[in-house]
C-alpha positions as a Markdown table, in Angstrom:
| # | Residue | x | y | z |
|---|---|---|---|---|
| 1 | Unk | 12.4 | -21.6 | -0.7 |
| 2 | Unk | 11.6 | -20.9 | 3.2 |
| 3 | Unk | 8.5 | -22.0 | 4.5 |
| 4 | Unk | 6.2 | -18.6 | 5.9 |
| 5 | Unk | 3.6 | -19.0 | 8.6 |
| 6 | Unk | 0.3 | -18.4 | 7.9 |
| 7 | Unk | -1.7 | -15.1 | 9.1 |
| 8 | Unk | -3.3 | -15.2 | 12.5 |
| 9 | Unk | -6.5 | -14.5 | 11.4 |
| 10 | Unk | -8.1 | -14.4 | 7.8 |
| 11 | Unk | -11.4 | -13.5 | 6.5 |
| 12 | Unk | -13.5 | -11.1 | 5.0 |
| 13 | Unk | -16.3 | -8.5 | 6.0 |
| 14 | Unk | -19.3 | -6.9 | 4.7 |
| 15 | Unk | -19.0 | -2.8 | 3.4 |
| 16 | Unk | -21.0 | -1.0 | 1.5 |
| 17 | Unk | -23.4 | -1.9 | -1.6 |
| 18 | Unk | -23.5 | -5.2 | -0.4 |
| 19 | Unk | -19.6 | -5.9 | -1.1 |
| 20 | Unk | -17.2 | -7.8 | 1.3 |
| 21 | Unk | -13.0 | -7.0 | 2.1 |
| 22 | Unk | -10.8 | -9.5 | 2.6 |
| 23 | Unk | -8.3 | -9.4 | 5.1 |
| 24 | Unk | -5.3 | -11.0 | 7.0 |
| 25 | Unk | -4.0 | -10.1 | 10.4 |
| 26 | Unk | -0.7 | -10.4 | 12.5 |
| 27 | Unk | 0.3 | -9.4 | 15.4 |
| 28 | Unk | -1.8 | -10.0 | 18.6 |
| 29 | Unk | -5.7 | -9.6 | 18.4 |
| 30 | Unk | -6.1 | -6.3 | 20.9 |
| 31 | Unk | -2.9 | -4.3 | 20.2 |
| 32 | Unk | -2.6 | -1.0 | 18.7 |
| 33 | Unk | -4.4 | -1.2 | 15.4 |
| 34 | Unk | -2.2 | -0.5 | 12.0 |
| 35 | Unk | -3.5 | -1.0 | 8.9 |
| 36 | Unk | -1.2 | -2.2 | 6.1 |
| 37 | Unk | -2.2 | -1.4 | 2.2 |
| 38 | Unk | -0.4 | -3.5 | -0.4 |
| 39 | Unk | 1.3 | -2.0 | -3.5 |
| 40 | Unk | 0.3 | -2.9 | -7.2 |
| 41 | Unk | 0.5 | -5.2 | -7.3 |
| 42 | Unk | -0.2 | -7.1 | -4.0 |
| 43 | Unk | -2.7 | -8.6 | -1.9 |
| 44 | Unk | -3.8 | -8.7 | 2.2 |
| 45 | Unk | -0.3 | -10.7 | 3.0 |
| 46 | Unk | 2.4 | -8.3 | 1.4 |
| 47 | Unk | 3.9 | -7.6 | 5.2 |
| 48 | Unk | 7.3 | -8.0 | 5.8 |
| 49 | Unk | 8.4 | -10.6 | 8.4 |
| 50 | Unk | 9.8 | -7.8 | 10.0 |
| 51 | Unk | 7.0 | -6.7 | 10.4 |
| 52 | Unk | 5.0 | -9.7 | 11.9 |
| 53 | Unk | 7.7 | -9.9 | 14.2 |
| 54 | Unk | 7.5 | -6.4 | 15.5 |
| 55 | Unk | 3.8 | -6.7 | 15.9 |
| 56 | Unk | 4.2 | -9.9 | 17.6 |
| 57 | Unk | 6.4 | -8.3 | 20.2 |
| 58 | Unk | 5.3 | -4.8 | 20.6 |
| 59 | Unk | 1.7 | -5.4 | 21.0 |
| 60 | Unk | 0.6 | -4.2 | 17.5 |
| 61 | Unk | -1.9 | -5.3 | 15.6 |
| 62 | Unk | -1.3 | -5.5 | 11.8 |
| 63 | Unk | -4.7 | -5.9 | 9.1 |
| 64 | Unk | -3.3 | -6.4 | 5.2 |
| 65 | Unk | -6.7 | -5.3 | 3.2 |
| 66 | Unk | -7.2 | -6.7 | 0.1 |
| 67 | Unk | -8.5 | -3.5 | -2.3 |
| 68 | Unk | -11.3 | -4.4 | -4.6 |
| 69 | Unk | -10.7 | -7.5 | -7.4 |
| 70 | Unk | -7.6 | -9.4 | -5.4 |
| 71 | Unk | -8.1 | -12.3 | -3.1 |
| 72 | Unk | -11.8 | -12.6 | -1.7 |
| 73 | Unk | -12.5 | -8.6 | -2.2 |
| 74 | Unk | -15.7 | -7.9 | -4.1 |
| 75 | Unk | -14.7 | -6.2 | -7.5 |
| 76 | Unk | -15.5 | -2.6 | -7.4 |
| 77 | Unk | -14.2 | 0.2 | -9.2 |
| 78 | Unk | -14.7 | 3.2 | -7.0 |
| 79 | Unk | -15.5 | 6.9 | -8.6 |
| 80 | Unk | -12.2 | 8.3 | -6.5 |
| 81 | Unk | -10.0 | 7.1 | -4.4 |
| 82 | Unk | -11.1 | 9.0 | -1.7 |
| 83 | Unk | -14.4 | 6.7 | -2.2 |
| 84 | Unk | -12.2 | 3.8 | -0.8 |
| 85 | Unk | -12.5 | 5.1 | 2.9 |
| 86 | Unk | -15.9 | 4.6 | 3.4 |
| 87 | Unk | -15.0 | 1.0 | 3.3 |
| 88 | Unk | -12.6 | 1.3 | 5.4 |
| 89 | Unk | -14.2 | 3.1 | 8.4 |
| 90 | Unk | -16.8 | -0.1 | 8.1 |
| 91 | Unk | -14.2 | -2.7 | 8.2 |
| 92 | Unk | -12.6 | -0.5 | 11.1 |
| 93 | Unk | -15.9 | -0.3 | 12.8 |
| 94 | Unk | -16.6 | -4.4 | 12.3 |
| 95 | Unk | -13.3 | -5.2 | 12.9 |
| 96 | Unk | -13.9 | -3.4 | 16.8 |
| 97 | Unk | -11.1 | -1.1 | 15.6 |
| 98 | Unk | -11.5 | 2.3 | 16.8 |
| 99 | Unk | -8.5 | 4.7 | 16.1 |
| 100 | Unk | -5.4 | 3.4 | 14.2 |
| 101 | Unk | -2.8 | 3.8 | 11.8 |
| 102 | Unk | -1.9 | 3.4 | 8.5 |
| 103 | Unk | 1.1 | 2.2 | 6.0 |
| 104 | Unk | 0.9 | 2.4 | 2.5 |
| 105 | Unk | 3.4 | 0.6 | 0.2 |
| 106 | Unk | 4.1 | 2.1 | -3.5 |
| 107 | Unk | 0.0 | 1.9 | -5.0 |
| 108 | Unk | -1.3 | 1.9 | -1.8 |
| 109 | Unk | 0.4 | 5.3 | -0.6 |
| 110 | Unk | -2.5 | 7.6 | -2.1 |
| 111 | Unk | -5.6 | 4.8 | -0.2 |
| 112 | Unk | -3.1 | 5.3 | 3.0 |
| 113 | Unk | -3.1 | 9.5 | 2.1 |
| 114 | Unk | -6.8 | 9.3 | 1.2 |
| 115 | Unk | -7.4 | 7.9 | 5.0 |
| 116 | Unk | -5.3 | 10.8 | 6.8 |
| 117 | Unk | -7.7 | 13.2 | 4.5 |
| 118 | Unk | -10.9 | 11.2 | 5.1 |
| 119 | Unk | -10.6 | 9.9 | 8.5 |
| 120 | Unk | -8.3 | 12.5 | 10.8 |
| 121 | Unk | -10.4 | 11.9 | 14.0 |
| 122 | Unk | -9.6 | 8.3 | 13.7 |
| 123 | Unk | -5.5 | 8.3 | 12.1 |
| 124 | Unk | -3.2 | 8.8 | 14.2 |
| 125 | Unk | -0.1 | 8.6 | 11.4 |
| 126 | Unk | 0.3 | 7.7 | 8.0 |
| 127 | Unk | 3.6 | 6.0 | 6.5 |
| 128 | Unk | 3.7 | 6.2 | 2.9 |
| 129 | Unk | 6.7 | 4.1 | 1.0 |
| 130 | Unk | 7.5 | 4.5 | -1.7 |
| 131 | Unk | 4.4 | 6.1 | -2.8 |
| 132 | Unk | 2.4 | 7.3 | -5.9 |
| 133 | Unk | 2.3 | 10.7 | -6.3 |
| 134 | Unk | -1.1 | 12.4 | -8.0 |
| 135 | Unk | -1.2 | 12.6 | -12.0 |
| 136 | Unk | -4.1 | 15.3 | -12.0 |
| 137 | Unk | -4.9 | 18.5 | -9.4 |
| 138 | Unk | -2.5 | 20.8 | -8.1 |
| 139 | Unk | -0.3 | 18.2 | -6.7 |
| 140 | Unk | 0.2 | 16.7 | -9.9 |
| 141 | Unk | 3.9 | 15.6 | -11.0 |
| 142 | Unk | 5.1 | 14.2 | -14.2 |
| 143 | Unk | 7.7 | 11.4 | -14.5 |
| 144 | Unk | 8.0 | 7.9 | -13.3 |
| 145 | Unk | 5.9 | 4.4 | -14.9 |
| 146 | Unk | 2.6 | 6.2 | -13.6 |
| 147 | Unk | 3.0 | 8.5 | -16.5 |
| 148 | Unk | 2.2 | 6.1 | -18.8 |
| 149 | Unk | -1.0 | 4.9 | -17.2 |
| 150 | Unk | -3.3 | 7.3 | -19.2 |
| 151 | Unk | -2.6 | 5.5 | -22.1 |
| 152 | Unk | -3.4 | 2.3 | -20.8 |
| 153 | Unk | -6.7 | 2.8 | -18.5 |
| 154 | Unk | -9.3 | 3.3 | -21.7 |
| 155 | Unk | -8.2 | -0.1 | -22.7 |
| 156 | Unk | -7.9 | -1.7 | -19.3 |
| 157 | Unk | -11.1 | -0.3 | -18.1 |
| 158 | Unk | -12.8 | -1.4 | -21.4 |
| 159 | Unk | -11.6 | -5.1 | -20.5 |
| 160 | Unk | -11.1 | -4.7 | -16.8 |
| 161 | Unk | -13.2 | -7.3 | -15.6 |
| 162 | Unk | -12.6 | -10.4 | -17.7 |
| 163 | Unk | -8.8 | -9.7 | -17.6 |
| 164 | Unk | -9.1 | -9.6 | -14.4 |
| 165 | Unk | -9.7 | -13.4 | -14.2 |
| 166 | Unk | -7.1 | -14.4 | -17.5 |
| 167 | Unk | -4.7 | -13.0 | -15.2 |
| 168 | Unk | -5.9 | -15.1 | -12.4 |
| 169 | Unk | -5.5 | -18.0 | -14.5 |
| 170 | Unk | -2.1 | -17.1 | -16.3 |
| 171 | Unk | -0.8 | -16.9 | -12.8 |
| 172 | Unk | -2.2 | -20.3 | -11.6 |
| 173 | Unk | -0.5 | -22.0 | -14.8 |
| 174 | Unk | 2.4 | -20.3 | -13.5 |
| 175 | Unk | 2.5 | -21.3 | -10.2 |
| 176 | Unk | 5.3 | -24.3 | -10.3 |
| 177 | Unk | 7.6 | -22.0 | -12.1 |
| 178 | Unk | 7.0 | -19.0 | -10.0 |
| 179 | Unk | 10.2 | -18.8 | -7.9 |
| 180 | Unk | 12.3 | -18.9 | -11.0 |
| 181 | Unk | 9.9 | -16.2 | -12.6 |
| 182 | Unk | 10.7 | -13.9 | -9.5 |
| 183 | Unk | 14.3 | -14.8 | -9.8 |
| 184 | Unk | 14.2 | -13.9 | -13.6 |
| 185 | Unk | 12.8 | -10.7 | -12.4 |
| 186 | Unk | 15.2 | -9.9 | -9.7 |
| 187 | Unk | 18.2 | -10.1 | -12.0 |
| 188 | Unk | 17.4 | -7.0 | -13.8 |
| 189 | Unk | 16.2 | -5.0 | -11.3 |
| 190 | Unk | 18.9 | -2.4 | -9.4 |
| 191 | Unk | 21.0 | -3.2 | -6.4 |
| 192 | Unk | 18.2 | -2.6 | -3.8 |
| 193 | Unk | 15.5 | -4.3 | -4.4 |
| 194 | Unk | 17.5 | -7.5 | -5.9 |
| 195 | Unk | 19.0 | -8.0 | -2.7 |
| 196 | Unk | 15.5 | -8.1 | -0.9 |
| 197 | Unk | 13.8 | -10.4 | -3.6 |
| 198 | Unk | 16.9 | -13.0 | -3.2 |
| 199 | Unk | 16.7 | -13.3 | 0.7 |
| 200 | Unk | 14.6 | -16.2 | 0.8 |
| 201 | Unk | 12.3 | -15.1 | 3.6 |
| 202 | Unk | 11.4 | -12.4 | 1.5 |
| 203 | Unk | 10.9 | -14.2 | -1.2 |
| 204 | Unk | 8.7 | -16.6 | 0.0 |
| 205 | Unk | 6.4 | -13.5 | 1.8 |
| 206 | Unk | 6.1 | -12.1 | -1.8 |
| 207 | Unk | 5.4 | -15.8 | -3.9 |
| 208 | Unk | 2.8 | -16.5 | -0.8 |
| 209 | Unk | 1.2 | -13.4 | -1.6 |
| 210 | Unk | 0.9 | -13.4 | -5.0 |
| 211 | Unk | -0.4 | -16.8 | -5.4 |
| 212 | Unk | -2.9 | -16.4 | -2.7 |
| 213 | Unk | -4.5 | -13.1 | -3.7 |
| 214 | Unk | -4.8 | -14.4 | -7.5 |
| 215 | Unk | -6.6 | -17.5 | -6.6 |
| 216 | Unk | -9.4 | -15.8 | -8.2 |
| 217 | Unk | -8.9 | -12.6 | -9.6 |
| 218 | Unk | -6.0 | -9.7 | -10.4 |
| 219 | Unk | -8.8 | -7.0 | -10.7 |
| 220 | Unk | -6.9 | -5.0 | -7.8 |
| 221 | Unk | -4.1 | -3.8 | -9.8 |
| 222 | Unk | -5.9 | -2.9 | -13.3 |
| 223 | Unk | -8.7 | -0.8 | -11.1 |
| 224 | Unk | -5.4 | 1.1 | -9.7 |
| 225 | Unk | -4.2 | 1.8 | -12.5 |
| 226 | Unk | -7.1 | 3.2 | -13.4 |
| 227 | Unk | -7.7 | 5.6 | -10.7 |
| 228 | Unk | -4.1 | 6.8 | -10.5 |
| 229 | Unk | -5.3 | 8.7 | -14.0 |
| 230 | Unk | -8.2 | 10.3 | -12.1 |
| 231 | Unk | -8.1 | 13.7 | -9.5 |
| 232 | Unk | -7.6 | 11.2 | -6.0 |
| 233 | Unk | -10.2 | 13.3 | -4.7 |
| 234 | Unk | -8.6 | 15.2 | -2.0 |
| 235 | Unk | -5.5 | 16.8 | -2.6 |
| 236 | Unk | -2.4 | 16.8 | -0.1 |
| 237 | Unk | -3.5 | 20.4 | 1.9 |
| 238 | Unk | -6.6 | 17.9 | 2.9 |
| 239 | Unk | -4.1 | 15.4 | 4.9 |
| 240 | Unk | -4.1 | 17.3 | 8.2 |
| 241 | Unk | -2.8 | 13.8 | 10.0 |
| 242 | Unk | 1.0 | 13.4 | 10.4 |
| 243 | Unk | 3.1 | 11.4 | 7.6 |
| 244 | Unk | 6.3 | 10.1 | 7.7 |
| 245 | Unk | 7.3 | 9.4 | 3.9 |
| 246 | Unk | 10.1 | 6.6 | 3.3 |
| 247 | Unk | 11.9 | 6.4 | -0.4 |
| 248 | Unk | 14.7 | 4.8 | -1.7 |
| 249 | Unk | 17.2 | 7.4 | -4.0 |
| 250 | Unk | 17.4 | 4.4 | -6.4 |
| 251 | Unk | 13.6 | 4.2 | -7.1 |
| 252 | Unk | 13.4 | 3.6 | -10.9 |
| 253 | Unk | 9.2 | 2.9 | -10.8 |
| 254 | Unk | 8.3 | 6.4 | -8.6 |
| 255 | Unk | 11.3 | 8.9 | -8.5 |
| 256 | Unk | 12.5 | 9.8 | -5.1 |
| 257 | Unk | 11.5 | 13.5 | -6.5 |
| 258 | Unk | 8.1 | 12.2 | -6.1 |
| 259 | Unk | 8.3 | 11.9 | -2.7 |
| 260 | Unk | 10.1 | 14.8 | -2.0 |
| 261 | Unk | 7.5 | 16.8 | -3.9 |
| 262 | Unk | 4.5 | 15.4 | -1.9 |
| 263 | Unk | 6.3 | 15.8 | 1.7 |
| 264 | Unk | 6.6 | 19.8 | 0.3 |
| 265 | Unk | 3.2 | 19.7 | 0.0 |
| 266 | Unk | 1.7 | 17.9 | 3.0 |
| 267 | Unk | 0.7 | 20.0 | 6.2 |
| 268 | Unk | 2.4 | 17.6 | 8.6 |
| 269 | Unk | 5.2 | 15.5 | 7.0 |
| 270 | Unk | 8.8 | 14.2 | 7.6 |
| 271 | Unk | 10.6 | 12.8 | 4.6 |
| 272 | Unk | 13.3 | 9.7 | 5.0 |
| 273 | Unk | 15.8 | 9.3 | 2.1 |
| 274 | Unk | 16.8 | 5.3 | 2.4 |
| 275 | Unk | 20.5 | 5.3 | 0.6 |
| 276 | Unk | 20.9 | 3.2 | -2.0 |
| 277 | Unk | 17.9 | 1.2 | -1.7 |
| 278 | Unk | 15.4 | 1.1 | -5.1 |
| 279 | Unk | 11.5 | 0.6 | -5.1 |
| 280 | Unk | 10.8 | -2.3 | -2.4 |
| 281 | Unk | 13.5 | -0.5 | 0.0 |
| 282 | Unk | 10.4 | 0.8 | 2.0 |
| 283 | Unk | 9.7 | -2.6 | 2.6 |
| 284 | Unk | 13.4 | -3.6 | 4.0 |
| 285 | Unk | 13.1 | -1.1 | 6.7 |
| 286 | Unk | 9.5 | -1.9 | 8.0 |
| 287 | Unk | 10.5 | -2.0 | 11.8 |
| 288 | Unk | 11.4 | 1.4 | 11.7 |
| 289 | Unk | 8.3 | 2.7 | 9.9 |
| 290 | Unk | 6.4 | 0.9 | 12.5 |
| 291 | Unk | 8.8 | 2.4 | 15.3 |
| 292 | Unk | 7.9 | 5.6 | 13.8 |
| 293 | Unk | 4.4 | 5.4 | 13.9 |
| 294 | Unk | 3.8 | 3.6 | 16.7 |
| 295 | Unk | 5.0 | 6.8 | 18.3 |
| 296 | Unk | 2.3 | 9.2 | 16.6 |
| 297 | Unk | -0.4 | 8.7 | 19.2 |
| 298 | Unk | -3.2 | 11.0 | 20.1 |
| 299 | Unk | -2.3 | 14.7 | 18.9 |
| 300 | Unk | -3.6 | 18.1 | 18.0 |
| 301 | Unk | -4.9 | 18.8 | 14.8 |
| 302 | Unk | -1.6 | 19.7 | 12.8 |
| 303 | Unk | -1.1 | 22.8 | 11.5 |
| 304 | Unk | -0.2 | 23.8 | 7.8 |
| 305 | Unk | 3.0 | 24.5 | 6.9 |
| 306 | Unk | 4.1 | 27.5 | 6.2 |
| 307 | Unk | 4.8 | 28.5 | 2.2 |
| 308 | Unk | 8.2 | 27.1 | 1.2 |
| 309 | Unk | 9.1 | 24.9 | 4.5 |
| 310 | Unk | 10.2 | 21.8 | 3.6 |
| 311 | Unk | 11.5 | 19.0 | 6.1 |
| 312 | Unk | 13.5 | 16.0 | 5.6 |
């Protein structure tokens, strides 16, 4: 498996009710700020190499943000998701961060959405990839593995914490046969995202990841699932930020009509079919989702779009 470098910085930092965030950056320390929110599950180093390298080159500054329950994050199951940006204007503010942007992969596209709704003085652009779409409110959609989540969150949240740490363990036990594992998983998934999880580079960003944020907890993922059952608390009129929406047509965890129904629905949106690719394609094209928004800089406050527009 190929060896990956290390983050340039790692740590974490005190938010509210006495909690702490863990993060990881890349990048150089005083470029343009983005901040990059791992899918479920994931943890603070779930960037593409691609990635790193852009930053590296263009001046950018990339933070991975462990969410509540993975790596070093305090547990925390917030009310909404919405709730989550409080913590993030504080990390922002003790990080020296002023304005930035943000990228949301698969379960981190509504905490990526919830910023642009939360925090428009302060966003410049959102990219969403792959992105959950709301299961309550008037943006609701039905389909997709989220559906099933309503079953599953009395149970999980009735168990949430201590399974939080069996996971932790199972996935420490597991750790010598966790290439193979991924393998196993990779041959059953479509074209797409099998290609990306046998390149070893990418491999070996996803294994370094994993193991690392469960060193002591999963709780991240469970308190997701969770709150993908509940009303987000904004809905997708509140994102007056601009968002550029990546989704492969092979997606076969979120359905690409997922993300065309929330692009419909957002005031300021673009939408960017990737062909052929399946639910990690987002991640296979991260230099031109940072292209992309590296170009949304200081702007007017967007305007709604009108009844029935749609863009693509």
């Amino acid at each position: 498996m190929a060896d990956i470098a290390r983050p340039r910085l790692e740590g974490s930092v005190a938010v509210r009710g006495e909690r702490r965030l863990s993060f990881a950056e890349f990048g150089t320390p005083r470029g343009a700020a983005v901040f990059w929110l791992h899918g479920t599950p994931g943890g603070r180093r779930q960037v593409p190499l691609e990635a790193r390298q852009y930053a590296e080159q263009h001046d950018v500054r990339i933070i991975g943000i462990d969410r509540p329950g993975i790596g070093t994050s305090t547990p925390h199951l917030y009310d909404e998701i919405l709730d989550w940006t409080g913590d993030l204007a504080v990390l922002a503010d003790n990080l020296g961060i002023d304005t930035f942007r943000v990228i949301g992969l698969s379960g981190g596209g509504p905490y990526a959405l919830a910023a642009g709704a939360a925090l428009p003085e302060r966003v410049h652009g959102v990219g969403v990839l792959g992105g959950v779409a709301p299961t309550k409110g008037v943006d609701a959609i039905r389909g997709g593995l989220v559906e099933v989540a309503p079953y599953a969150a009395p149970v999980v949240g009735a168990i949430r914490i201590p399974l939080s740490y069996a996971l932790a363990a199972g996935i420490r036990l597991a750790k010598p046969f966790a290439s193979a594992a991924i393998g196993g998983y990779a041959a059953f998934q479509p074209r797409g995202d099998r290609e990306l999880l046998g390149r070893p580079e990418f491999k070996a960003m996803f294994l370094d990841d994993l193991i690392n944020g469960a060193r002591y907890q999963v709780g991240a993922p469970l308190a997701d699932l969770i709150l993908f059952t509940r009303y987000w608390g904004f809905d997708a009129a509140d994102v007056n930020v601009p968002v550029r929406w990546w989704h492969g047509d092979d997606d076969h965890i979120i359905p690409h009509a997922h993300g065309v129904h929330m692009v419909e629905r957002l005031p300021d949106a673009e939408f960017a079919t990737i062909q052929g690719e399946s639910h990690l394609g987002g991640m296979g094209v991260a230099t031109e989702v940072l292209q992309t928004l590296m170009e949304l800089g200081p702007r007017k406050p967007a305007r709604k779009k009108a009844a029935g527009a749609q863009r693509r």
